[in-house]
DOMARTOR-870326 format. One record per residue (C-alpha): x, y, z. Coordinates in Angstrom, 2 decimals, decimal comma, always signed. Each point is the difference from the previous one (the first is absolute). Layout:
<pts>
[[X Y Z]],
...
</pts>
This chain:
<pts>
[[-50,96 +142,74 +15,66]],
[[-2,20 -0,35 +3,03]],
[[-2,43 -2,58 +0,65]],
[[-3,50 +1,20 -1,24]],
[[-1,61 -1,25 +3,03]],
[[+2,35 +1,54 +2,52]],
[[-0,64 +3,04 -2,08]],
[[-3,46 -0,10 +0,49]],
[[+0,09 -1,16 +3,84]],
[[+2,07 +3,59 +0,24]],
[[-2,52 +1,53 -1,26]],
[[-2,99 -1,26 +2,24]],
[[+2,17 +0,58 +2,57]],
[[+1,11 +3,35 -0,67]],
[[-3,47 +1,05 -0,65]],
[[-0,68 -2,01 +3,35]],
[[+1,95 +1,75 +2,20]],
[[-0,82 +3,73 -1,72]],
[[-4,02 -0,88 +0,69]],
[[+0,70 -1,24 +3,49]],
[[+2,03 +3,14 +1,02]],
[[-2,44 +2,08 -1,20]],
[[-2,85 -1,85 +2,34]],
[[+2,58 -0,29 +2,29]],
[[+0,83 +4,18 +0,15]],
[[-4,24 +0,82 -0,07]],
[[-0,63 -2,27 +2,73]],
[[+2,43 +1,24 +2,64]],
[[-0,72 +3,50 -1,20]],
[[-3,52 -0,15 +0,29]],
[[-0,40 -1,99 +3,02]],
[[-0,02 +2,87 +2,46]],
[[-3,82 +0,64 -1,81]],
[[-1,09 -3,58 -0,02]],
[[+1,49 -1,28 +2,99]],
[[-3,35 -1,07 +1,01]],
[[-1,23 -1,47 -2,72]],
[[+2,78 -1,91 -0,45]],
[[+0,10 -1,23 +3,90]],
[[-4,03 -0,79 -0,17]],
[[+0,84 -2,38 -4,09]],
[[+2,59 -1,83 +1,83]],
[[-2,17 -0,35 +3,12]],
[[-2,99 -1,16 -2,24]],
[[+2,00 -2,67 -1,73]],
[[+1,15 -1,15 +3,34]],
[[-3,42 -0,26 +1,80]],
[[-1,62 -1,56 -3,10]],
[[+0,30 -3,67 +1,38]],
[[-1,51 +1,00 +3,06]],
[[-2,55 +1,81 -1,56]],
[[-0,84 -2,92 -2,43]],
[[+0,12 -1,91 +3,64]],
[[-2,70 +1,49 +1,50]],
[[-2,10 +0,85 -3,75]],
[[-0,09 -4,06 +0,42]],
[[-0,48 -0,83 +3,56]],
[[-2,29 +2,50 +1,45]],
[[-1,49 +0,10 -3,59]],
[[-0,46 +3,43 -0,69]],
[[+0,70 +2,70 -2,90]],
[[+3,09 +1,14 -1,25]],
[[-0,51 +3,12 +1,10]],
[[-0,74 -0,90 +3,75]],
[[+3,26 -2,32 +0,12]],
[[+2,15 +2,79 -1,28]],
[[-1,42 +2,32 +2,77]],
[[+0,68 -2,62 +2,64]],
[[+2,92 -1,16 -0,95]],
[[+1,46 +4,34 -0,75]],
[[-1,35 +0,63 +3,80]],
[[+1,55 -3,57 +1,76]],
[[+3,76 +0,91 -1,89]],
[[-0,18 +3,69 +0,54]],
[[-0,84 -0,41 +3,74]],
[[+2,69 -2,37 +0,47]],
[[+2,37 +2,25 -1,41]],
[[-1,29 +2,92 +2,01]],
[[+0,51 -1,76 +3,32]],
[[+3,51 -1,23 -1,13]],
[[+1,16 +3,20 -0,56]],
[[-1,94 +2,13 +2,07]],
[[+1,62 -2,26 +2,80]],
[[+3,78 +0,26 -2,01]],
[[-0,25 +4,03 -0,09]],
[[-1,22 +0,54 +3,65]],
[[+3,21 -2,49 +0,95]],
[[+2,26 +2,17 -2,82]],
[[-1,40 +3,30 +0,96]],
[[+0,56 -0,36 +3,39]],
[[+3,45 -1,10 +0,03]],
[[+1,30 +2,47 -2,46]],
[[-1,24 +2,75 +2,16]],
[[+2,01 -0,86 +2,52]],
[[+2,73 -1,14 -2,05]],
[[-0,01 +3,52 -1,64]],
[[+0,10 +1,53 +3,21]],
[[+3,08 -1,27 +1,14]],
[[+1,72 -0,13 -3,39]],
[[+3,13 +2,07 +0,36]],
[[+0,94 +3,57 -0,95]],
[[+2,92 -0,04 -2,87]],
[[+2,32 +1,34 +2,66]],
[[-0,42 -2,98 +2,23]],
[[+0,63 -2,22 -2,58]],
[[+3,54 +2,05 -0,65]],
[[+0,62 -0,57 +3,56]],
[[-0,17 -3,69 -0,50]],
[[+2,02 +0,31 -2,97]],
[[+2,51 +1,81 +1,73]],
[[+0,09 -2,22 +2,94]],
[[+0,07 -3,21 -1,94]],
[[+2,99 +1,67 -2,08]],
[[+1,70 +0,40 +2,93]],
[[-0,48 -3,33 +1,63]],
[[+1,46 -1,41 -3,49]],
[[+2,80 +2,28 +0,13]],
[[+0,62 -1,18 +4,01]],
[[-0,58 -3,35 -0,45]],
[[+2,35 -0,78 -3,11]],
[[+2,35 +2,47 +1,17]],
[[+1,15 +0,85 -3,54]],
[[-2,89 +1,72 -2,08]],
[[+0,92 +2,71 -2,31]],
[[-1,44 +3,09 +1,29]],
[[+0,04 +0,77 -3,60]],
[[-1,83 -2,76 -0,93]],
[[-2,23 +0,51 +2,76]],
[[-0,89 +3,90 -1,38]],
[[-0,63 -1,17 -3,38]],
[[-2,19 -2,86 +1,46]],
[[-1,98 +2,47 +2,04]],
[[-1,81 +2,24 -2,63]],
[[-0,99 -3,37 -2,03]],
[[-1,27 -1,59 +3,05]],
[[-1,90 +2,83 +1,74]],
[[-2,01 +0,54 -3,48]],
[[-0,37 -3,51 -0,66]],
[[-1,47 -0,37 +3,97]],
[[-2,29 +3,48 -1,06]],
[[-1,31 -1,67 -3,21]],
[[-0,86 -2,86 +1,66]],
[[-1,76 +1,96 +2,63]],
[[-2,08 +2,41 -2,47]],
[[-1,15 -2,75 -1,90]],
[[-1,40 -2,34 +3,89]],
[[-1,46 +3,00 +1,10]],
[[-2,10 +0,72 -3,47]],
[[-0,87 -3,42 +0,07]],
[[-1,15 +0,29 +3,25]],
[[-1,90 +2,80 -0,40]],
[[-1,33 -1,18 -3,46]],
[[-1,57 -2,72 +1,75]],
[[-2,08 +2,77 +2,82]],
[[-0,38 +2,50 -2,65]],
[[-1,88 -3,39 -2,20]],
[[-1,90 -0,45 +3,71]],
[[-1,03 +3,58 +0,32]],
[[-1,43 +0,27 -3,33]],
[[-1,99 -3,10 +0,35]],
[[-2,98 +1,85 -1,71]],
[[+1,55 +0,09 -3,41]],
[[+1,28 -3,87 +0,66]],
[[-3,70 -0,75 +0,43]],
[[-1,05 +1,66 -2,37]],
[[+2,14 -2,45 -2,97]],
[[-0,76 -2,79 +2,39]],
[[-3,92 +1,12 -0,90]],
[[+0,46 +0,19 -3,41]],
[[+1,94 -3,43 -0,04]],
[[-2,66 -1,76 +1,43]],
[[-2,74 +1,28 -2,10]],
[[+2,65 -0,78 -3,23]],
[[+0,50 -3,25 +2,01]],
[[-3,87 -0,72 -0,48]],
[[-0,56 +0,70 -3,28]],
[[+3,14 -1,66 -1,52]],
[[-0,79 -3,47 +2,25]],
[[-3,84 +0,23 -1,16]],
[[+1,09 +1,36 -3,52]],
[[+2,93 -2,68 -0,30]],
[[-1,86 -2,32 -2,07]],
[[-1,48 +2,75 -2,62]],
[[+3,91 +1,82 -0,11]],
[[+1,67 -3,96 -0,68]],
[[-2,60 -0,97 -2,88]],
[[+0,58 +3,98 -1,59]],
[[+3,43 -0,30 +0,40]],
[[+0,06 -3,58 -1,69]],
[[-1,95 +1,74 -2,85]],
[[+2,07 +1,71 -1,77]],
[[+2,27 -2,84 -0,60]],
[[-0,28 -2,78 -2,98]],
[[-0,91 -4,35 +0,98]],
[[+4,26 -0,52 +0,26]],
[[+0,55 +3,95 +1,61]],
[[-2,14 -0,98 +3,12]],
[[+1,44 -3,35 +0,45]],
[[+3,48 +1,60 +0,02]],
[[-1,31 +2,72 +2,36]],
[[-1,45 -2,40 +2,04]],
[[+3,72 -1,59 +0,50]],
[[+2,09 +3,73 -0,24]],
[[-2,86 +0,88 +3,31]],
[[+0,15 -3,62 +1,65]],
[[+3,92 +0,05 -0,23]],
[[+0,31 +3,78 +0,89]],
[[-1,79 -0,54 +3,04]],
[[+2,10 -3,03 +1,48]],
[[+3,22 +2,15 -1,02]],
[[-1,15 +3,18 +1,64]],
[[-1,58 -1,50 +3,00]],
[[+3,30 -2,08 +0,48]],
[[+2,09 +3,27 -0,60]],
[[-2,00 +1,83 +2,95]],
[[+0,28 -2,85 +2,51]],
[[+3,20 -0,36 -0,75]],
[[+0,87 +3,56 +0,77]],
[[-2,76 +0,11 +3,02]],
[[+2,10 -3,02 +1,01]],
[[+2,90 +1,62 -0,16]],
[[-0,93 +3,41 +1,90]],
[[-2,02 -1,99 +2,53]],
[[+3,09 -1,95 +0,95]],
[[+2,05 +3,28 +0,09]],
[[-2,25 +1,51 +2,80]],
[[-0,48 -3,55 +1,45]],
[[+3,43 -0,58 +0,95]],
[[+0,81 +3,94 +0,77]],
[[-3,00 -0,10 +2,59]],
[[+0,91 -3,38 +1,73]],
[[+3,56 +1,43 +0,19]],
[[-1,32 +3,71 +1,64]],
[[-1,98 -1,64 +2,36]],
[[+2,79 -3,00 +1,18]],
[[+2,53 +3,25 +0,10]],
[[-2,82 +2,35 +2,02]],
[[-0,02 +2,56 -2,73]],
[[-2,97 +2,49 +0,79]],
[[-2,82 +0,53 -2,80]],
[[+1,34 -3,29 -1,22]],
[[-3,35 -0,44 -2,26]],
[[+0,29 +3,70 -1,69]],
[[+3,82 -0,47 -0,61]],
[[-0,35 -3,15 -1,47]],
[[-2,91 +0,72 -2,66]],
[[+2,44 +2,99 -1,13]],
[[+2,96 -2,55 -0,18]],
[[-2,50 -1,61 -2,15]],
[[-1,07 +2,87 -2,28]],
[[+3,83 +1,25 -0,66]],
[[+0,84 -3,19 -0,58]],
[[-2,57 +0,05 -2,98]],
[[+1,60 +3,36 -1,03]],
[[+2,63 +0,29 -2,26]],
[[+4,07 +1,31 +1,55]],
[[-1,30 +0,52 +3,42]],
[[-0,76 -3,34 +1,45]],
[[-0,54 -1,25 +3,54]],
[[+3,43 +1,61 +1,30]],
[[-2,03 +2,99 +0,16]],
[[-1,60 -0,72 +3,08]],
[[+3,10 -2,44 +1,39]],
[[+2,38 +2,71 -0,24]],
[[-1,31 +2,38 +2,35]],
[[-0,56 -2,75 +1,99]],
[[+2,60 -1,46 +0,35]],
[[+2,06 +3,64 +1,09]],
[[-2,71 +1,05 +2,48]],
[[+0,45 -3,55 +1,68]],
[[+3,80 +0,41 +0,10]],
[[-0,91 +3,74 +1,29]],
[[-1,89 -1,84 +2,81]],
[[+3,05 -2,16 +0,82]],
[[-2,28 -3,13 -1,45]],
[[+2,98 -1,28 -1,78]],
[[-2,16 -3,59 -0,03]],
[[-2,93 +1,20 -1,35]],
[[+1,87 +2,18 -2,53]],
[[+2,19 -3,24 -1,40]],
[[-3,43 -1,81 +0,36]],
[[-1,35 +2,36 -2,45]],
[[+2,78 -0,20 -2,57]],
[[-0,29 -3,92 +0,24]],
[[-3,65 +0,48 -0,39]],
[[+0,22 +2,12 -2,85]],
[[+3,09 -2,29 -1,68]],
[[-2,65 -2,83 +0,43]],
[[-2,96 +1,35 -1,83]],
[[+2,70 +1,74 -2,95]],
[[+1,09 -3,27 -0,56]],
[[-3,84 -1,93 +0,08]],
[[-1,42 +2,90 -2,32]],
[[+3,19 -0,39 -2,13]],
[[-0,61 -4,16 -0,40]],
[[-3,59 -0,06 +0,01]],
[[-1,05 +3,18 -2,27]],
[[+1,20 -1,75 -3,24]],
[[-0,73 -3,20 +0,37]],
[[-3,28 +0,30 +1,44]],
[[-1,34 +2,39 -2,89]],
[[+2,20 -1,88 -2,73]],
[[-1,98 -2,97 +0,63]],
[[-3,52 +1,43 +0,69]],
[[+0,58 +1,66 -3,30]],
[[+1,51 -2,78 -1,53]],
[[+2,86 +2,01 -1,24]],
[[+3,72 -0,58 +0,14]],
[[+1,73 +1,56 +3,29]],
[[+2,70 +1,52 -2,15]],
[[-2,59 +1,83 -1,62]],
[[-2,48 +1,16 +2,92]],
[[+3,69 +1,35 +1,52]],
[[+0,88 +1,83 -3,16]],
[[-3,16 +1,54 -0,17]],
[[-0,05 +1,08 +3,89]],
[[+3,77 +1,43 -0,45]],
[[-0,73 +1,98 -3,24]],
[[-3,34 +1,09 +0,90]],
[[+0,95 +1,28 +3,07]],
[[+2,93 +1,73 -1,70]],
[[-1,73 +1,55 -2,75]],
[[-3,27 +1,16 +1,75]],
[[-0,55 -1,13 +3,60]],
[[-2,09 -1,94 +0,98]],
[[-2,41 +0,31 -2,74]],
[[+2,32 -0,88 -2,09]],
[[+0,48 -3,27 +1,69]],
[[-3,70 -0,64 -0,40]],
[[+0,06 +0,97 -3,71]],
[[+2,67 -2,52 -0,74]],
[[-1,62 -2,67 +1,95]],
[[-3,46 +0,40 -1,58]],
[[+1,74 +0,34 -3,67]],
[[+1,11 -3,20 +0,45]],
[[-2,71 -1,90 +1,94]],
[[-2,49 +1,33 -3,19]],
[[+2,63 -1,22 -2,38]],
[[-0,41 -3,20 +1,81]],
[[-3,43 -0,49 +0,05]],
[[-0,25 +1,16 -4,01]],
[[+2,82 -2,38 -0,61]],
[[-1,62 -3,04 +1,72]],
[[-3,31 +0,74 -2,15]],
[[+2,18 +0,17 -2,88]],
[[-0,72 +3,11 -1,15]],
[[+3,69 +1,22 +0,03]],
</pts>
């Protein structure tokens, strides 16, 4: 027979993992409605030391702190990116201006075929012809999906008005959750018994080292990837180096595609040129920051997150498998809670 308190450690468990899928499901489901609310709570628990800051030193009301310090964050952030989508917007418009046609990119298909086939002297023609059709559609794929990227990013610009319009509403949420954030913690705390809020207080205080650890992990991570792929553009004299390198960064956040998607085409319309250096730069380059994201990815989150690297890598591989990239997240977060309920021992 089995243990009776293994038995009943599957059963908080199982029950565990059933609640947090649940949450987990109505969250992402939902967020497309409360986007902004959720953006202006997470930007109210971040500005609440500098609002208690300036409550204190320039000894005013809580109400008057939280305005200050909603208007000094939000203007910060609308100069940072205000400046980051003039630079983006810019270059993609001329980067999708002379993106090429899918015939051109058969041409350099074709042409880099036969420069294989001439230079080893010996390439199956049949090989070739089956190699073709794969190719060409993989080289179309990769194009369809830079180009609505691309134009993602001016159609985002363009509509600006509805952008400002949730940036509105998050800065009024903004306000009232910082000014608010004292009233929602003590009514939160309420409904909880003497020992419930003490282990709240440890679930919330551990939660929030784990999660903020998991985020600059990964912000680590995809900073690096763009990092290295923009020092590499510029040293190799690739145009639009700062446009192509945040998209190496965001496919290399998605799951399958991956930063090949922008070295690929690349690398052919360099050896199209006749830059045969700047084309093996490239593949160095993107052999280089593979190989980084491969090393650095699990250990860096494994031990931000204070889990075992076998474990954040089985979790990236089957999430990724079995749902994407959400998947991934899922996984990650299923086990970072279990963490942080384990450490509290309530599981």
């Amino acid at each position: 027979m089995l243990d009776p308190l293994f038995i009943d450690k599957l059963k908080k468990t199982t029950i565990f993992v059933i609640v947090f899928t649940l949450i987990f499901v109505v969250f992402f489901s939902t967020l497309s409605y409360t986007l902004p609310f959720v953006l202006a709570f997470i930007i109210a628990l971040w500005t609440k030391p500098l609002s208690n800051f300036l409550q204190k030193k320039l000894k005013v009301s809580n109400a008057l702190s939280a305005i200050l310090s909603t208007i000094l964050v939000f203007s910060l952030l609308g100069i940072l990116v205000s400046a980051v989508l003039y630079k983006i917007t810019n270059e993609a418009r001329l980067l999708l201006t002379k993106v090429p046609e899918l015939e051109t990119i058969r041409s350099y298909v074709d042409l880099y075929l036969n420069e294989l086939s001439r230079f080893f002297g010996q390439l199956d023609p049949a090989l070739a012809e089956k190699a073709y059709p794969q190719l060409t559609s993989m080289l179309s794929g990769t194009l369809d999906i830079t180009v609505s990227i691309l134009n993602t990013i001016i159609t985002f610009v363009v509509g600006l008005p509805i952008a400002l319009m949730i940036a509105f509403i998050t800065f009024l949420a903004t306000y009232f959750f910082s000014k608010d954030m004292p009233n929602i913690v003590e009514k939160f705390y309420s409904i909880f018994s003497f020992k419930g809020k003490e282990q709240m207080h440890s679930i919330l205080k551990e939660g929030s080292v784990m999660i903020a650890g998991y985020f600059k992990a990964y912000a680590i991570v995809v900073f690096l990837t763009f990092l290295e792929t923009f020092i590499g553009f510029s040293i190799l004299g690739i145009d639009y180096a700062l446009i192509l390198s945040i998209l190496s960064a965001v496919f290399d956040i998605l799951p399958i595609v991956g930063t090949i998607v922008v070295y690929i085409p690349l690398v052919l319309y360099n050896l199209y040129l006749g830059n045969t250096i700047v084309a093996v730069g490239l593949i160095i380059l993107y052999i280089v920051v593979t190989l980084a994201r491969q090393i650095i990815e699990p250990k860096l989150v494994s031990t931000s997150l204070d889990i075992h690297p076998v474990m954040i890598l089985a979790a990236i591989f089957i999430g990724l498998k079995a749902y994407g990239f959400l998947g991934m997240i899922f996984l990650i977060a299923l086990m970072v809670a279990y963490k942080i309920l384990a450490k509290v021992r309530i599981l």
